[in-house]
C-alpha positions as CSV (number, residue, x, y, z in Angstrom):
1,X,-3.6,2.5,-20.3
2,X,-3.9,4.4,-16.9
3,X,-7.3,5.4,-17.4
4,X,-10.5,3.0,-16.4
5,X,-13.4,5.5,-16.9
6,X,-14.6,5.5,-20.8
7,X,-18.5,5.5,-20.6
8,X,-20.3,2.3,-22.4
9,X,-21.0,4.7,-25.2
10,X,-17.0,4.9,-26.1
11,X,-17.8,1.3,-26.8
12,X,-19.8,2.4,-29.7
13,X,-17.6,5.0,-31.3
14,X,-15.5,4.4,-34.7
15,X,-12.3,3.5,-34.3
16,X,-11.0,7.4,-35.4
17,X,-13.6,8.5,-33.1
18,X,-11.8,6.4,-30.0
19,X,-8.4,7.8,-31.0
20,X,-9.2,11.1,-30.5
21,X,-10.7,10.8,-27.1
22,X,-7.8,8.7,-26.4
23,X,-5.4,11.5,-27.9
24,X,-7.1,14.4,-26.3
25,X,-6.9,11.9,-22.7
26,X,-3.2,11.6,-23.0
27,X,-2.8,15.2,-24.0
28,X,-4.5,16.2,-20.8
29,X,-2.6,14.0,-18.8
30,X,0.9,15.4,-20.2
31,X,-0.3,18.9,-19.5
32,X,-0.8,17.5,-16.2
33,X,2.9,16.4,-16.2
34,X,4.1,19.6,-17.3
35,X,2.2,21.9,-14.3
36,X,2.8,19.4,-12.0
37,X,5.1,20.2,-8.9
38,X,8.0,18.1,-8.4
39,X,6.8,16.5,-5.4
40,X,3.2,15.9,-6.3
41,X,2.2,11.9,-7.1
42,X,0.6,13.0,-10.5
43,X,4.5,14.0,-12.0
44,X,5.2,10.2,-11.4
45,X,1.6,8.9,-12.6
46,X,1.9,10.8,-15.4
47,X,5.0,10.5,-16.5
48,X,5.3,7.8,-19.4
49,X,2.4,10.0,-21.3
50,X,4.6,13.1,-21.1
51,X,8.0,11.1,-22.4
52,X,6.5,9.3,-25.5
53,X,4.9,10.8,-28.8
54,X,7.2,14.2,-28.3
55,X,6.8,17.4,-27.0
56,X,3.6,18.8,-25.8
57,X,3.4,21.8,-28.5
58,X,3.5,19.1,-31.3
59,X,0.2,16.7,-29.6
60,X,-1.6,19.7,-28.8
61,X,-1.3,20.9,-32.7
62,X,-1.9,17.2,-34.0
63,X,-4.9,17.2,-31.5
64,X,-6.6,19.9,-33.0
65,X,-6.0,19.1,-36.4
66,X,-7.8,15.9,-35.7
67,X,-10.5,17.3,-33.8
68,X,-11.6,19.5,-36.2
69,X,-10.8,16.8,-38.9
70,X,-13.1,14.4,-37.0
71,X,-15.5,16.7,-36.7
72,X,-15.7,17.8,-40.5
73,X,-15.9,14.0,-40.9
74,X,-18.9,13.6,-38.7
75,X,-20.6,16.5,-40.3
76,X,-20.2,14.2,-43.9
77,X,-17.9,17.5,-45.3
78,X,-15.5,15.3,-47.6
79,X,-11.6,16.7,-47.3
80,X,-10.5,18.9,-50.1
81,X,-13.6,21.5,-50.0
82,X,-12.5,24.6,-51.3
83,X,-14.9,26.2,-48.7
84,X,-12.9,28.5,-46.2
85,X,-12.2,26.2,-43.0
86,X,-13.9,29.2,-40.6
87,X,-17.2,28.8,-42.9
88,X,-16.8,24.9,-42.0
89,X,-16.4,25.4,-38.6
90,X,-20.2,27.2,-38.7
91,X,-21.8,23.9,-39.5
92,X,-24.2,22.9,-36.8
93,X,-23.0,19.3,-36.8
94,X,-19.3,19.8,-37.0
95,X,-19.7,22.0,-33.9
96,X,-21.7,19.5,-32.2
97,X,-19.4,16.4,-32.9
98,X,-17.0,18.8,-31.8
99,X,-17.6,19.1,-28.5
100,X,-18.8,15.6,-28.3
101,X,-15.6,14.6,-28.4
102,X,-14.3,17.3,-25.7
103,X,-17.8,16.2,-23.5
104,X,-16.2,12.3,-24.0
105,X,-12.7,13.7,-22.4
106,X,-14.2,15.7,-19.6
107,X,-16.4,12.3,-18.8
108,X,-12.8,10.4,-18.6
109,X,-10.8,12.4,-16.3
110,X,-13.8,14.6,-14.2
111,X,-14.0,10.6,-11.5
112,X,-10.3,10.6,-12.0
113,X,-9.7,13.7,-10.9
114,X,-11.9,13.5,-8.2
115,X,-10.2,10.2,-6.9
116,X,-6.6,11.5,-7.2
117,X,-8.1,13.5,-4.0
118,X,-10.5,11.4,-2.0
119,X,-9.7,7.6,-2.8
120,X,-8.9,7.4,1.0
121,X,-12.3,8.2,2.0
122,X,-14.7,8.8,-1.0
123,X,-16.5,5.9,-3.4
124,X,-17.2,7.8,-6.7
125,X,-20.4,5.9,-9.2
126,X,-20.8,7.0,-12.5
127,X,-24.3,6.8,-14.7
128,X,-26.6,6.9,-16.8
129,X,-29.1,9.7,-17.5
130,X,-32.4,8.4,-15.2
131,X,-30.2,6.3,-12.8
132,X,-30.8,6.1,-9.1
133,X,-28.0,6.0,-7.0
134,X,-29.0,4.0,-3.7
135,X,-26.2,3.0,-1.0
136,X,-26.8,0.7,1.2
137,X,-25.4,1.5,5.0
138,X,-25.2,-1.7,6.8
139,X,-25.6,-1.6,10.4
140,X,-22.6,-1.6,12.4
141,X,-23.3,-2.5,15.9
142,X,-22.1,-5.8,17.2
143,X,-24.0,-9.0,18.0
144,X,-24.4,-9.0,22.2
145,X,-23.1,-12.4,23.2
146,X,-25.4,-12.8,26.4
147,X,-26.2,-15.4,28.9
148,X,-29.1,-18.2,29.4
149,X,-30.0,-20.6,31.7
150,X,-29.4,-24.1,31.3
151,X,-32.0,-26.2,29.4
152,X,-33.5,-22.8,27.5
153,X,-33.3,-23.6,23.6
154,X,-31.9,-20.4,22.8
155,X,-31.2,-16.6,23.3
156,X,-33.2,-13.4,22.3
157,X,-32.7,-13.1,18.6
158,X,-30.8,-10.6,17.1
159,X,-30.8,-9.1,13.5
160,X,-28.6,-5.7,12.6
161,X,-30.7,-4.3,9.6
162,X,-29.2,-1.7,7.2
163,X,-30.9,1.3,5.6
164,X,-30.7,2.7,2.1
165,X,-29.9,6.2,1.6
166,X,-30.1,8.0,-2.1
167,X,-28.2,9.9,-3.6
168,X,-30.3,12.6,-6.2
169,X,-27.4,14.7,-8.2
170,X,-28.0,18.0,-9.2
171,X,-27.0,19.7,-12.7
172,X,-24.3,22.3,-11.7
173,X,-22.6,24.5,-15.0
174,X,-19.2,26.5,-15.8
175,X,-19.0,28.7,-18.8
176,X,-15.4,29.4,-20.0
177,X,-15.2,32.3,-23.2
178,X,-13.1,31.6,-26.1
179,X,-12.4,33.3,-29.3
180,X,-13.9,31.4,-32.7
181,X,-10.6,32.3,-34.7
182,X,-8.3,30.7,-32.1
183,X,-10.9,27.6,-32.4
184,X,-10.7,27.6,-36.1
185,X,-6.7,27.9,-35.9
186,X,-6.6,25.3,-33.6
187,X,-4.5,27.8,-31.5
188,X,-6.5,26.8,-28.0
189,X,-5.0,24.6,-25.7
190,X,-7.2,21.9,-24.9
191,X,-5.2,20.2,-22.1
192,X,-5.5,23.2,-20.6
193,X,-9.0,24.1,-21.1
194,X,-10.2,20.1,-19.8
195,X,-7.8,21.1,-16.7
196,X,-9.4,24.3,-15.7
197,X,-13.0,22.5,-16.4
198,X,-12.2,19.8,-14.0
199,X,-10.6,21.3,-11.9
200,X,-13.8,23.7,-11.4
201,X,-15.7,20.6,-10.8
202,X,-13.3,19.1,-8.8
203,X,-13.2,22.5,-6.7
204,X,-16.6,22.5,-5.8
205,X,-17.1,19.1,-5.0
206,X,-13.9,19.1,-2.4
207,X,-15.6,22.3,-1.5
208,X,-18.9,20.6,-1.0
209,X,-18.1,17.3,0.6
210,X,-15.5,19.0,3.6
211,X,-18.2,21.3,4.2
212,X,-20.6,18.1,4.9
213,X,-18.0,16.6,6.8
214,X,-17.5,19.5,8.8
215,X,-20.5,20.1,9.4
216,X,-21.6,16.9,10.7
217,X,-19.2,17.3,13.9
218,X,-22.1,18.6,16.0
219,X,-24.3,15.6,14.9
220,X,-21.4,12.8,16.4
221,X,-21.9,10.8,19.5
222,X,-20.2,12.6,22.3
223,X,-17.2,10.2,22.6
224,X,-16.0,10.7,19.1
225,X,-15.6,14.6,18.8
226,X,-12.6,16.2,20.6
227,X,-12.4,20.3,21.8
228,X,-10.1,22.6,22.4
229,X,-6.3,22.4,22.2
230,X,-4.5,19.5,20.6
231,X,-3.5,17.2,23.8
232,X,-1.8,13.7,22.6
233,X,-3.8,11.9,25.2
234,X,-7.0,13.1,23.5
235,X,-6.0,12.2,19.9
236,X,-4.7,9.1,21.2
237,X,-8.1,8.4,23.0
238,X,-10.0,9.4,19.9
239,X,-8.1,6.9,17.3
240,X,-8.3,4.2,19.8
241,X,-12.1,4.6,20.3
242,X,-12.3,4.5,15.8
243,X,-10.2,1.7,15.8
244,X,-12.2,-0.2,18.2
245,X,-16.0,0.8,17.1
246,X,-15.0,0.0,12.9
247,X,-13.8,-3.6,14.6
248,X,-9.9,-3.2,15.2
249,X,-9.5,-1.2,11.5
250,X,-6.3,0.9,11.7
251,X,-7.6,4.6,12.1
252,X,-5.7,7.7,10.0
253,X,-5.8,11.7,10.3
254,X,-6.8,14.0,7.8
255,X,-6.6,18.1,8.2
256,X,-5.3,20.8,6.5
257,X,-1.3,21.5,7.0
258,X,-2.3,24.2,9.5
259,X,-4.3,21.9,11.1
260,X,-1.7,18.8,11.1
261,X,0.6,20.9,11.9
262,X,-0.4,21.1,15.5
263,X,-0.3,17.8,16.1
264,X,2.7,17.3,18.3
265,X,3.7,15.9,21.2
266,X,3.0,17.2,24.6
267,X,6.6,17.2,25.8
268,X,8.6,19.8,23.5
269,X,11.9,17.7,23.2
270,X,10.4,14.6,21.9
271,X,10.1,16.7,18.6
272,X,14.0,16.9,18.2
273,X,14.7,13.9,16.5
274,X,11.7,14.7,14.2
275,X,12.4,18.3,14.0
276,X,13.8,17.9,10.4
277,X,10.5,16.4,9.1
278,X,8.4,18.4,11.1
279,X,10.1,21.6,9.3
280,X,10.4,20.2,5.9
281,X,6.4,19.1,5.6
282,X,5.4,21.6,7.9
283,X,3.7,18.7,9.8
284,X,4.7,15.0,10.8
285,X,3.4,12.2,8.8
286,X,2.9,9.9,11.9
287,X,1.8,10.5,15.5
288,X,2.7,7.7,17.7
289,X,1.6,5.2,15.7
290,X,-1.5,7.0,13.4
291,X,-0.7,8.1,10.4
292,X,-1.1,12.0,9.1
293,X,-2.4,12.8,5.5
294,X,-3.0,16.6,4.2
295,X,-6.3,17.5,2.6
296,X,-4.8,20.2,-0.3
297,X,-6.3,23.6,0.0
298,X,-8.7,25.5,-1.6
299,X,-9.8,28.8,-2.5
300,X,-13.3,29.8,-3.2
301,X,-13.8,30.6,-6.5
302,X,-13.0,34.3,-7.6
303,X,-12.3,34.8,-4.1
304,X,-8.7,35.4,-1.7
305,X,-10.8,33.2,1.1
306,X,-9.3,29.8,1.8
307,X,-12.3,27.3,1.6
308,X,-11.4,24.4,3.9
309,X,-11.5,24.8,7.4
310,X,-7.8,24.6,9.2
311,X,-9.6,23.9,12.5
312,X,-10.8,20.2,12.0
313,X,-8.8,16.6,12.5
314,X,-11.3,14.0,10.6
315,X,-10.5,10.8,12.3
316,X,-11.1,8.0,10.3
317,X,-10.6,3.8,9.9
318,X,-9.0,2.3,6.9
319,X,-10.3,-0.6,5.3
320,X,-13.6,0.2,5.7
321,X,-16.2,1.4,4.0
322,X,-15.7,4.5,2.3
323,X,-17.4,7.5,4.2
324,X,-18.4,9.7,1.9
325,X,-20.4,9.0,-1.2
326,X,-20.4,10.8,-4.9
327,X,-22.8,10.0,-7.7
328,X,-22.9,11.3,-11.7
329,X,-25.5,10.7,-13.5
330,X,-25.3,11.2,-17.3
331,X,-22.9,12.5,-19.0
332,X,-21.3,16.0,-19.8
333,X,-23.3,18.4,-21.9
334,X,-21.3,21.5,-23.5
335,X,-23.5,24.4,-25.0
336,X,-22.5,27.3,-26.9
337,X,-23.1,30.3,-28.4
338,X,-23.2,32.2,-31.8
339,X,-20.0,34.1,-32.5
340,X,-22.1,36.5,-34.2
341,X,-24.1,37.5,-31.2
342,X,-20.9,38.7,-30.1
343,X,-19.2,42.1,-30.6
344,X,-15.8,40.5,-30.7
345,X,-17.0,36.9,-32.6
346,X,-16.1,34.8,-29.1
347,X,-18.2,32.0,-28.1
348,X,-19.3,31.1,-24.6
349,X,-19.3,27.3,-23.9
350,X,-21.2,26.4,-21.0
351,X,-20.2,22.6,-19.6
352,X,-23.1,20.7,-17.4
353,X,-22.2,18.2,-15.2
354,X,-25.1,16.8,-12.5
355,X,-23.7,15.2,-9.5
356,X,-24.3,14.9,-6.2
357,X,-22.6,14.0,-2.5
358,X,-23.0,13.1,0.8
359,X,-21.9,11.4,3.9
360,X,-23.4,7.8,3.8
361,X,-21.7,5.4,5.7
362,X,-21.6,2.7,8.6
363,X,-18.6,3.2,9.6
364,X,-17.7,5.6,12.9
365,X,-15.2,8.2,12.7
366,X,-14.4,10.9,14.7
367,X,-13.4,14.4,14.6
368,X,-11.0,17.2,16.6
369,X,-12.0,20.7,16.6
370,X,-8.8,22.3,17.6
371,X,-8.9,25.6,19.7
């Protein structure tokens, strides 16, 4: 099982219950297969759901036949009622167990999906409705070794004291239109429809957490924020001084491929020998001895505007700890309305998730705005 994010309450579902959340988890991860670009990680990650249980057209139908079976079930409609299946579907209950079920999916792969992108950098925490989410940022200066005279007992005394910094999430929505009959004939694809709801989420928290980090280069210390046009001595400078200050920890590059791809070297014909990776990437995965990784793009909802900025280089240490923080509290919630209080019987479902995210760390990292 690739997943490790059921909620304790998955714990106390029925067994049917639990293999539909599973199904409808595995279903999502084969559409994630399917749309998947032959390079990207998740075609390899997802792979053995995609090649087992057949083709994609025949879970997606079984999936919907047990959802709405489960649902019934829930609702205590017994099979065989000669009621019509769209007069069913109306029941208050079967719509709510429903959706339960979707809410229990989107719960699985929302932290998931969020990792795929920021597992370098990012610690995710998942809970309950009321939780508080405190971090604790240890201090991260050094212990001064200094000198004494002969026959004093000791030193001046030294203690490196932490802080604790709360996180507070914030209920945030999406509402996605859908037609009742292509609900009721299980005709909607619901690998499809978890995708574009976590990918929304997803969106907006990348979108949220590079603005942070972007943002916080005027707040850095003087010696960890570079100007101007890339110059290797600089970026070499930079990495040293992270490497050093988070206690010898290897230091990596994040940026956007516009952004990486001006990382080169100052003399043009050292790039010859790495021409042919330079042009197939559109930017080199290591720079004289620190390693390059691409934060994927963006583009702000409903809008042609590209939403992370191609003019930063975060400069950050491996192995240390993480430096941005995201919290969940609860889980999802997925409204909707009456068919009949629309012209053409569709139903609005509105999904609520409540998170929140920020830069919380002891770590030090540094940044290059590039001219």
């Amino acid at each position: 099982m690739l997943h490790k994010h059921f909620t304790q309450r998955f714990n106390n579902f029925s067994k049917d219950q639990k293999d539909i959340v599973q199904a409808g988890v595995e279903l999502f991860y084969h559409w994630k297969y399917e749309n998947a670009k032959p390079h990207e990680k998740s075609k390899d990650k997802y792979r053995n759901f995609a090649e087992k249980g057949g083709s994609y057209q025949d879970k997606q139908k079984l999936f919907s036949d047990n959802l709405i079976k489960q649902a019934m079930s829930a609702a205590y409609l017994p099979d065989g009622l000669e009621f019509s299946q769209s007069v069913m579907m109306q029941h208050p209950t079967v719509k709510f167990a429903m959706f339960a079920i979707i809410s229990e999916i989107i719960d699985v792969v929302i932290p998931e999906t969020v990792l795929d992108n920021f597992y370098q950098f990012a610690e995710v925490r998942n809970g309950t409705w009321g939780d508080s989410f405190v971090f604790n940022v240890p201090n991260n200066d050094m212990f001064v070794v200094s000198k004494f005279t002969d026959g004093i007992r000791k030193g001046n005394r030294q203690r490196l004291v932490g802080t604790d910094v709360i996180l507070n999430p914030v209920m945030r929505e999406v509402t996605i239109g859908e037609d009742l009959y292509r609900v009721i004939a299980g005709k909607v694809n619901w690998g499809d429809w978890v995708n574009r709801v976590a990918k929304a989420i997803e969106t907006q928290i990348t979108i949220d957490i590079y603005s942070s980090i972007f943002s916080s280069y005027s707040s850095l210390g003087t010696a960890y924020k570079q100007s101007g046009a890339f110059s290797q001595g600089s970026f070499n400078n930079l990495t040293q001084l992270v490497e050093a200050a988070n206690h010898g920890a290897s230091a990596v590059a994040f940026g956007t491929k516009i952004a990486l791809s001006k990382v080169v070297p100052d003399n043009q014909y050292l790039t010859f020998g790495l021409g042919q990776e330079y042009n197939t990437a559109g930017y080199l995965g290591n720079f004289q001895g620190t390693g390059l990784f691409k934060f994927d793009q963006r583009v702000t909802p409903n809008t042609d505007t590209l939403a992370i900025s191609d003019q930063y280089l975060l400069i950050v240490a491996t192995a240390v700890e993480k430096l941005v923080k995201i919290a969940f509290e609860g889980e999802t919630m997925i409204s909707q309305t009456d068919s009949n209080s629309s012209a053409d019987n569709s139903i609005d479902y509105t999904v609520k998730k409540k998170w929140d995210t920020k830069i919380i760390t002891s770590a030090k990292y540094g940044m290059y705005q590039l001219a």
